[in-house]
C-alpha positions, 0 to 999 in steps of 0.5 A: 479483511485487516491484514495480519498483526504479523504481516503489518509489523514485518511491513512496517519494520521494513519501511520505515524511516526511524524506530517508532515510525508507524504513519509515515507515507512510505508505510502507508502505501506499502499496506495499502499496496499489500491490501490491494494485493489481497483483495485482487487474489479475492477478486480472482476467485470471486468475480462478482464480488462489486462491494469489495471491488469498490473497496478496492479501487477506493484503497487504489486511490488512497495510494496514488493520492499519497504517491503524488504527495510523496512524488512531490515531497521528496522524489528521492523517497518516492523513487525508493518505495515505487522501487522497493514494491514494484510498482508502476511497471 
C-alpha cells in the first residue's frame, strides 16, 4: 500500500536538498526506507504473506542500489542520510 500524501510531504520536506526537490537520492531512499518499515510491521503480523515479502526485498535493493550510488557520489551526503534514518546498525 502507497504511503500517505501527509507522510510522503513531511518526508520529502525533511530530506530535501532545495525547495522543489521531490527525486533526488536522499528522498528517495528515506521513502523507501519508510516502505520498507511499513511492510516489516505487515510481515510480523502476517508471516505467510510471500508476495508481499518479495515486494520487499525488492524495495531493499532499490535502496541499497541508490545508497551506493550516493556512497560514491558524495560521501558526505551518504554519511547524512544513513545518519539521519539509522541505518546500517
Amino acid at each position: 500500500m502507497p504511503l500517505a500524501v501527509q507522510a510522503k510531504k513531511e518526508i520529502i520536506a525533511e530530506h530535501r536538498t532545495h525547495k522543489n526537490d521531490v527525486g533526488s537520492s536522499e528522498v528517495q531512499v528515506a521513502l523507501l526506507s519508510r516502505r520498507i518499515l511499513e511492510l516489516t510491521e505487515h510481515l510480523k503480523e502476517h508471516s505467510k504473506d510471500f508476495s508481499s515479502r518479495r515486494g520487499m526485498l525488492k524495495l531493499v535493493n532499490r535502496r541499497r542500489r541508490l545508497l551506493r550510488y550516493l556512497r560514491g557520489e558524495s560521501p558526505d551526503r551518504y554519511r547524512n542520510i544513513v545518519q539521519s534514518l539509522g541505518l546500517r546498525g
